[in-house]
Phi, psi and omega in degrees: 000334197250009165283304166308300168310314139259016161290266172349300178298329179270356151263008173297292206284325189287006185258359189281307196325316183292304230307322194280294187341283166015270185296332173276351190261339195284324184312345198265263210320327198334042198301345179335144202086200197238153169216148259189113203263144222248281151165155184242167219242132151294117169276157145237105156088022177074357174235126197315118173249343185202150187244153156243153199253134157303156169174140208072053180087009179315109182208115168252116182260162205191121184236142171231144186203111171049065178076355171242142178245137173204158204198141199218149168209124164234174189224072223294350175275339167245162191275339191284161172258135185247115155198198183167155194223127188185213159241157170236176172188132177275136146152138201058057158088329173228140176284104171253133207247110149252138150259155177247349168204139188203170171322158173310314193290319194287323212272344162261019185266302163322351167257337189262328193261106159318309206215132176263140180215117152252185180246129199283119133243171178177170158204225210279357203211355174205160200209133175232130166259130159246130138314111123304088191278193181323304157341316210107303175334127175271156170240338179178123183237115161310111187224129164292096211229145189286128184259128201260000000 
């Protein structure tokens, strides 16, 4: 009997157990809001060799909401307009962004590339995309911080 009671209790309880995973790995992803790039790291060999800093006005933004992505930059030293619009998607750790629409500059960047896909870290108030290249190798990482 108390074998039989717990088998019941344990198919009671493992499926509430996915559900809460569930729900903490989607809560770990969470990019929803606006975010404000911070500044970034060049690599060698997988290991950070250079931060680069914004500066003289420099600003990029990145806002995400229900699977869309939109990301705007300016730059008082260039004449072109940097932005873009599109979707995204989590899973397993990477972040994958298509736009469906952008700047004139972006949008030939946007005939070569499809799908930008970095690897997501983050946690409640900041977020880093690394670049990958072909190789494996990371090349360059964004980092972000949540703009209240």
């Amino acid at each position: 009997m108390k074998t039989l009671v717990l088998i019941l209790f344990g198919m009671c309880f493992f499926p509430v157990s996915i559900q809460q995973n569930k729900a903490a790995v989607t809560e770990l992803y969470n990019l929803e809001g606006v975010w404000e790039l911070k500044h970034q790291f060049l690599y060698e060999d997988n290991q950070i060799s250079d931060t680069i800093l914004n500066q003289n006005g420099y600003r990029q933004v990145k806002m995400y909401s229900k699977e869309k992505v939109m990301w705007t930059r300016f730059d008082p030293k260039d004449n072109n307009e940097w932005f873009g619009y599109g979707t995204y998607t989590i899973k397993d750790g990477i972040l994958e962004e298509r736009l469906e629409y952008a700047s004139g500059p972006m949008m030939k960047i946007v005939d070569t590339i499809q799908v930008f896909r970095f690897e997501l870290t983050m946690d409640s108030n900041s977020y880093q995309q690394i670049n990958i290249d072909k190789n494996g190798q990371y090349s360059l990482a964004e980092n972000y911080n949540r703009v209240e």
